[in-house]
KOLDO-576272 format. One record per residue: x, y, z of N, C-alpha, C, O, CB in turn; residue in three letters. Coordinates in steps of 0.1 Angstrom, whole numbers, plus 5000, padded with zeros to 4 digits. Glycine has a CB too. Layout:
N
XYZXYZXYZXYZXYZALA/...
END
This chain:
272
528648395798528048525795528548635804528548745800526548505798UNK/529148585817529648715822530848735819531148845815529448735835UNK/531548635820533248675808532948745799533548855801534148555798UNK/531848745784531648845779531248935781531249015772531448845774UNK/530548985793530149105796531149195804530949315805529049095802UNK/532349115809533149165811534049265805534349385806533349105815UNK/534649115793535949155784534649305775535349405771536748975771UNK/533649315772533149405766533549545771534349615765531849385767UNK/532849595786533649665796534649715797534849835799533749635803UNK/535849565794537349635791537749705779538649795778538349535791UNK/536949665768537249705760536649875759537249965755537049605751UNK/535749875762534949975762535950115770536250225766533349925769UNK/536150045784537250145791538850185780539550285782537750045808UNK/539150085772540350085767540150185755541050265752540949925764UNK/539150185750539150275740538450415744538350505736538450205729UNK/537950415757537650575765539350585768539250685776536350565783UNK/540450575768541750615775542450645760542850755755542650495786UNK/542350515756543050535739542950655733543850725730542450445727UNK/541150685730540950795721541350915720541550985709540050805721UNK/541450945735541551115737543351085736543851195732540651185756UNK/544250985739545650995735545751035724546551115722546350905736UNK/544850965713545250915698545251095694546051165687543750785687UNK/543851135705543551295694544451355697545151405687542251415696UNK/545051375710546051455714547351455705547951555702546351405727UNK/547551315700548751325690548651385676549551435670549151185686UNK/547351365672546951475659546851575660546851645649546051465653UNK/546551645674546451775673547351865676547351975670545551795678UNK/548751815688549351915690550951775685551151665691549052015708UNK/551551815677552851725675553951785680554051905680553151685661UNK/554851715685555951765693557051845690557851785683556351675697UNK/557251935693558252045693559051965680559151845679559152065711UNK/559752055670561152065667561852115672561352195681561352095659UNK/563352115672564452155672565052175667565752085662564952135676UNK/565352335660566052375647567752345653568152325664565652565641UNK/568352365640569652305641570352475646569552565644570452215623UNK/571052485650571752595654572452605633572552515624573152565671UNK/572552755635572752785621574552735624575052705635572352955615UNK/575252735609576752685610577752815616577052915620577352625594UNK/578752815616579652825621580652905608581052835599579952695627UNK/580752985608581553025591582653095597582453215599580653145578UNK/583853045601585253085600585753185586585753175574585952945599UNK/586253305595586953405582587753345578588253255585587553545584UNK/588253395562589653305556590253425555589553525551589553185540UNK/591953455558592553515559592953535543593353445536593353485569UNK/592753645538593153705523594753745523594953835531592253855519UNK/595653705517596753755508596953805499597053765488597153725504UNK/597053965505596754055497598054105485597854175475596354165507UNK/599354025492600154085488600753995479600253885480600754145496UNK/601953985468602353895462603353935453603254055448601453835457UNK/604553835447605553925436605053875424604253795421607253915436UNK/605953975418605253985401606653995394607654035400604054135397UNK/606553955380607454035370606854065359605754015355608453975365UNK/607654165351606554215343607754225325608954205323605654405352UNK/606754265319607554285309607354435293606454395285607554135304UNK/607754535291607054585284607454595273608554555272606854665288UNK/606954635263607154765248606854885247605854895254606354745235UNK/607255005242606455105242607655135225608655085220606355215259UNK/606255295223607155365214607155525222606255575229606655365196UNK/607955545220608155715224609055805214609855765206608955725239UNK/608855945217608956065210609556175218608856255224607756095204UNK/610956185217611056275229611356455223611456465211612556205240UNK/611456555231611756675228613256715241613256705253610256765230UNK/614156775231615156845237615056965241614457035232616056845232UNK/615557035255615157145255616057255248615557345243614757155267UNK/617357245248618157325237619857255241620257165248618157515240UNK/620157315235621557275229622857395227622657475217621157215214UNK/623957395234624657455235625957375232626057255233624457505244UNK/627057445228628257455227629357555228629257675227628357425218UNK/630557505232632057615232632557625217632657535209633457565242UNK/632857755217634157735203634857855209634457955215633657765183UNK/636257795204637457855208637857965197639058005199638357745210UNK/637158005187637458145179638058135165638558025162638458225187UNK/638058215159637258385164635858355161635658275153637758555152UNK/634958415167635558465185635058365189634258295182634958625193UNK/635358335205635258245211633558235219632658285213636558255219UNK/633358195227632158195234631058095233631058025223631658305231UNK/630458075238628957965239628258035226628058145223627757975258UNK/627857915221626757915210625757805209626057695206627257925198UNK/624557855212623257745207623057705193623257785183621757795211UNK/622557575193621857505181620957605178619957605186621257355183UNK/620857675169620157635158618157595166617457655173621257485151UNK/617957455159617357375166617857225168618857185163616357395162UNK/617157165174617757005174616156905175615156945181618956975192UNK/616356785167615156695174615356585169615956555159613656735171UNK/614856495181615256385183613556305176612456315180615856365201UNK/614056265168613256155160612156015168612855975177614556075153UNK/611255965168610955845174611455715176612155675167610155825171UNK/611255655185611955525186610955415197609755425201613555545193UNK/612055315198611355165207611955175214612955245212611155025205UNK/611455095228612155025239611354915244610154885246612455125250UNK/612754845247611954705261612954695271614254695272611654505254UNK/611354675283611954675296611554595302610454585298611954775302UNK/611654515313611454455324611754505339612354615342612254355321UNK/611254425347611454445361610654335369610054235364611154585365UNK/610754375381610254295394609554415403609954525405611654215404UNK/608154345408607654415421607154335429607354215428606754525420UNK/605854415440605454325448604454405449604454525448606254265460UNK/603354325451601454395455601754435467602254345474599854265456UNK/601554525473601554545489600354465498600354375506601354705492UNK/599054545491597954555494597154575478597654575467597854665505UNK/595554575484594754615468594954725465594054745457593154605466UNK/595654845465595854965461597354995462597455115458595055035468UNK/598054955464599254985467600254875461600354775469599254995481UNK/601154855450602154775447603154885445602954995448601954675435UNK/604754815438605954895437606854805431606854695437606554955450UNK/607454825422608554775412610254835409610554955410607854795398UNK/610854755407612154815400611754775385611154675380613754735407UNK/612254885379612654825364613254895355613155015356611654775357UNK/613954845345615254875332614054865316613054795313617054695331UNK/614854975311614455035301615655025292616855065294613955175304UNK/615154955281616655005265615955085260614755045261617354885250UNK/616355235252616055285245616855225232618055185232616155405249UNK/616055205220617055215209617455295203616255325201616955165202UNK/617955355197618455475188617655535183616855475175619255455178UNK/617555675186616655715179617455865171617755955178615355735190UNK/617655875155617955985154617756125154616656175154618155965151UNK/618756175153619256335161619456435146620156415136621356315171UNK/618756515147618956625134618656755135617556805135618256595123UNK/620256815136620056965141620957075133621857055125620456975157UNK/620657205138621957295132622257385136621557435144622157345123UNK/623357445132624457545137624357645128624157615116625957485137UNK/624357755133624857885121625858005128626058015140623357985115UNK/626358085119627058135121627058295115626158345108627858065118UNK/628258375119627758485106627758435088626958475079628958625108UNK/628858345086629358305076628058175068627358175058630958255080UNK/628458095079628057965073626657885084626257915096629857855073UNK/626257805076625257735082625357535085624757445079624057775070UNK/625857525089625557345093624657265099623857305107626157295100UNK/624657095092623457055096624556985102625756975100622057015087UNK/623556905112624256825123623756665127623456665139624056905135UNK/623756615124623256485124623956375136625256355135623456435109UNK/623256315146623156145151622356085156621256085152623856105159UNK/623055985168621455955174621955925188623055945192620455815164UNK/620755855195620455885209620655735209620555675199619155965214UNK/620755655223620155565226620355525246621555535250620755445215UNK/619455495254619955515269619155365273618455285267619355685278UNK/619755375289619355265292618355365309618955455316621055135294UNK/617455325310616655345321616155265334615555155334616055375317UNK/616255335343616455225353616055315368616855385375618155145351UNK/614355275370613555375377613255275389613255155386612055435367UNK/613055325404612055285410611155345411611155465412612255255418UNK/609755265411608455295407607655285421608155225431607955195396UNK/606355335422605655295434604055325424603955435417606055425452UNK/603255255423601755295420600955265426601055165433601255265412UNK/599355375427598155345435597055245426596455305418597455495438UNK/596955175427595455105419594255155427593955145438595254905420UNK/593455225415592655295424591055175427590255195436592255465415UNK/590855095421590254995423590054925410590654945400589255025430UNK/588854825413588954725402587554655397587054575405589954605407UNK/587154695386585654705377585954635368586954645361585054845370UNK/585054525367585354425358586354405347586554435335584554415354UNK/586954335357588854275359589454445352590654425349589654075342UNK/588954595349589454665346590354735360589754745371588654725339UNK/591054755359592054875371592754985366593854985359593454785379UNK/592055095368592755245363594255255377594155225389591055415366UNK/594955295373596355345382597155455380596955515369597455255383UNK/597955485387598755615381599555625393599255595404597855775376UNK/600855695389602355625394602855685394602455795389603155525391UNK/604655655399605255745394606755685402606855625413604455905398UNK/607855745391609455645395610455765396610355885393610055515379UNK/611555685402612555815402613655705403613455605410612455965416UNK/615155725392616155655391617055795387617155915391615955525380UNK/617555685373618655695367618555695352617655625347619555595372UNK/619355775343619155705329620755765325621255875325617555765319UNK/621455655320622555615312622855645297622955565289622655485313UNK/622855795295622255825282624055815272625155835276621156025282UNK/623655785261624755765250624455815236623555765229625155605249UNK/625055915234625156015218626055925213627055865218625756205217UNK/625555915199626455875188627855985184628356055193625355855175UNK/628355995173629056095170628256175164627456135157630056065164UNK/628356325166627856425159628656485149629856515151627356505166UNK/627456495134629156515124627956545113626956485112630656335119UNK/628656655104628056755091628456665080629556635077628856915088UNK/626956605071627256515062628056565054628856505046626256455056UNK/627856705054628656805042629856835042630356875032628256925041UNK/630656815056632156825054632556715064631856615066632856975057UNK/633856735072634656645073634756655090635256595099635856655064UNK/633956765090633856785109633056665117631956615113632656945114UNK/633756645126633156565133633456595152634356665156633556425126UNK/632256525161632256555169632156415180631256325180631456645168UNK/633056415187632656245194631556215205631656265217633956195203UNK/630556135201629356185213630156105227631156035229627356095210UNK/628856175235629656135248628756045253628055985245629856255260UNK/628756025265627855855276627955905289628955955294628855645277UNK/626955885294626855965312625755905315624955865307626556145316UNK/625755895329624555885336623956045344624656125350624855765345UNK/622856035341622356125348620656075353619855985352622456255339UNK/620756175359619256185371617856185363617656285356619156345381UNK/617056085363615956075357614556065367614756025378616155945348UNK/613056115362612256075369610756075360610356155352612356155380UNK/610055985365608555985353607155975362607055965375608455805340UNK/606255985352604956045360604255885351604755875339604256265354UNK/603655815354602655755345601455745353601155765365603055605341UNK/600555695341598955705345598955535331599755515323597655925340UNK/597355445336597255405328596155265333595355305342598555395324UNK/595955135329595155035332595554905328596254875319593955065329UNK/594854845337595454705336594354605336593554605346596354685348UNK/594054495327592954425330593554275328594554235322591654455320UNK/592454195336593154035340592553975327591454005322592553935357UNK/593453865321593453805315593553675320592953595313594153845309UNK/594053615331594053535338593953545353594153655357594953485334UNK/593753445361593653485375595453545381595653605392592953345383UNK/596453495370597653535374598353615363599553655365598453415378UNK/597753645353598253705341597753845334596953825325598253605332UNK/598153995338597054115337597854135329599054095330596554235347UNK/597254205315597954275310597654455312596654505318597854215298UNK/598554515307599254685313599254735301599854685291600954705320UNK/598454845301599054975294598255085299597355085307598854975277UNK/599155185292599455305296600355425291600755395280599855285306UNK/600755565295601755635290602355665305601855675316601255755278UNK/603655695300604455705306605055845301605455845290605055605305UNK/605255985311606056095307607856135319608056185330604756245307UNK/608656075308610156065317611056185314611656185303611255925314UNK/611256275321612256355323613856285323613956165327611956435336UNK/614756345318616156305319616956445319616756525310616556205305UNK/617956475332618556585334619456625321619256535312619256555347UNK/620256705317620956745306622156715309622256675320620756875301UNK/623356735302623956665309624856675292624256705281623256515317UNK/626356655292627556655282626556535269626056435271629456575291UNK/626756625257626156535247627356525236627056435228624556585240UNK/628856595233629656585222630956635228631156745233629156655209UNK/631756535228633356625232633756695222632956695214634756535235UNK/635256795218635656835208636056775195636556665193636256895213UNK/635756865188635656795172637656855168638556925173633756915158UNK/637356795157638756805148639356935144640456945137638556745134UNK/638357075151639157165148638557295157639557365160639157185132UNK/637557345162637857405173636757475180636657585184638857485171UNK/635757375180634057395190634157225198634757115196631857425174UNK/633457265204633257145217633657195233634357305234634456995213UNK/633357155243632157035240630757085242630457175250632256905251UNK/629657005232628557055239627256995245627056875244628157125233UNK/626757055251625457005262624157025258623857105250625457095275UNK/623056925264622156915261621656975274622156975285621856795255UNK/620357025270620157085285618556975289617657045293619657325285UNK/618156875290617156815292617056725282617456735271616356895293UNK/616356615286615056535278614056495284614056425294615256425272UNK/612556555275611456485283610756415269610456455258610356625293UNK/610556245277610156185266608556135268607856175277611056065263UNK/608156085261606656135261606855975254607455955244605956315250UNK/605855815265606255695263604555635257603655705260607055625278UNK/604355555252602855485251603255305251603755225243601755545233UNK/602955295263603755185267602255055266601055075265604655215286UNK/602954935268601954775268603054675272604154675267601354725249UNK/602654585282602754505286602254365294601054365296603154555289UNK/602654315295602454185307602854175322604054195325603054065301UNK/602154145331602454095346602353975348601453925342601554135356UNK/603053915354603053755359602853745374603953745379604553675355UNK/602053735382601753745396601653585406600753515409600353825396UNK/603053595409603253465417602153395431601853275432604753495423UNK/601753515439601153445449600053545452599953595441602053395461UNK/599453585459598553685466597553675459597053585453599053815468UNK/596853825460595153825454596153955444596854045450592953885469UNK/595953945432595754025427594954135422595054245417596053995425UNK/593754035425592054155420591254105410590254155406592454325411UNK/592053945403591653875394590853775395589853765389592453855390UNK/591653645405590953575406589653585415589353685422591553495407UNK/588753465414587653495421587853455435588753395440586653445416UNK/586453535440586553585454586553465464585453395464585253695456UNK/587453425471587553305479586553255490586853295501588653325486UNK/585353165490583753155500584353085510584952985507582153055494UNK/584353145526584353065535583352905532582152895529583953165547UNK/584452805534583152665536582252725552582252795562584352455541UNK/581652625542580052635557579552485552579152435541578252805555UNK/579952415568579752275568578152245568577252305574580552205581UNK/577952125557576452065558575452075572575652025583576551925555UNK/574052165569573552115582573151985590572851895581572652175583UNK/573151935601572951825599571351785601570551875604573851765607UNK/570751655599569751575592568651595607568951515616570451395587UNK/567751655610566951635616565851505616565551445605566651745614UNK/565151475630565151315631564151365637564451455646566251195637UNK/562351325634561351345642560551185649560051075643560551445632UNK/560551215658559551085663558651075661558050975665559251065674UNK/
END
């Protein structure tokens, strides 16, 4: 009887110590420890990258006048009449490089193809028509701004300064037997363009735009078979509506999508 009145006692003390632990654990539970947030390393962008490109256009150009010598009677400079140069095509290629998002620059060559020439001469006596044609090779360096970039659209506007290799056919009156030998020169060229470009692929934008190219004036016919030549063209400004393709080897061009720093899993929090 007193063993159990003992072990009663113990028990009685064991569950006066127990209880007030047990509440203590339901009522206040122990601290977490939030994870420190991650760590997000910048990723260095490449902004810059080469390209090649390729175009078509048609264009329509205007001469600004047209002069010649004749050796008499009487002798002296005489203007056409008028002169105009007909529409035509070209394709051109080149190479550039993206600098930055606003800033790229290209070389590139232009074929004009023939485009013809139909003009005339008068006199006190007589009147002639004058017939050939044109065809040059162009060959600009370019620099353009991209002024930014709205869904995959990019407005730009530019501007080149070269060379152009211009070549007249012969000039000659269907009506008689005069003829005149065209000439081939290079002279000083420069263009103004404006225009837009939208991605088609993360590496493949296509381009258009117009393009307006000046070409200095410059010998357009040596002397003919009996006694005018040579004469000069004083200008061409051609007026281009151009379309193309870019192929963009490495960098950001503005196309693809925007590169997410990783940000490593948080890790697994563990409560007692």
């Amino acid at each position: 009887m007193f063993n159990t009145a003992r072990m009663a006692l113990f028990a009685a003390l064991l569950a006066g110590v127990a209880g007030p632990a047990l509440a203590a654990d339901f009522a206040e539970p122990p601290p977490v420890e939030e994870a420190p947030p991650p760590v997000v390393e910048a990723q260095p962008v490449d902004a810059g990258g080469w390209y090649i490109r390729g175009d078509i256009d048609y264009h329509w150009s205007d001469l600004d006048s047209i002069d010649y010598i004749t050796y008499g009677p009487p002798p002296g400079t005489n203007d056409f009449d008028f002169g105009d140069l007909k529409g035509g095509f070209s394709l051109g290629a080149g190479v550039g490089y993206k600098i930055n998002d606003y800033l790229r620059t290209d070389l590139t060559a232009d074929y004009w193809f023939k485009s013809d020439f139909n003009g005339q001469t008068s006199d006190l006596t007589t009147t002639s028509t004058e017939e050939s044609s044109m065809s040059a090779l162009l060959l600009l360096a370019n620099a353009y701004v991209d002024i930014g970039t709205w869904n995959g659209i990019t407005p730009y506007v530019g501007a080149g300064i070269g060379g152009a290799h211009v070549k007249w056919d012969t000039v000659h009156d269907p009506n008689t037997t005069e003829t005149n030998p065209g000439s081939s020169n290079w002279r000083f060229a420069y263009a103004l363009m404006a225009g837009a470009s939208y991605c088609l692929t993360d590496k493949v934008i296509l381009d258009a735009g117009y393009r307006f190219t000046h070409i200095e004036g410059g010998r357009m016919f040596e002397f003919d078979t009996t006694s005018s030549g040579p004469g000069f063209d004083h200008g061409i400004n051609t007026h281009e509506v151009r379309g193309g393709l870019r192929y963009q080897f490495g960098g950001n061009n503005g196309c693809a999508a925007p590169v997410v720093a990783y940000q490593p899993e948080p890790e697994p929090i563990y409560t007692k």
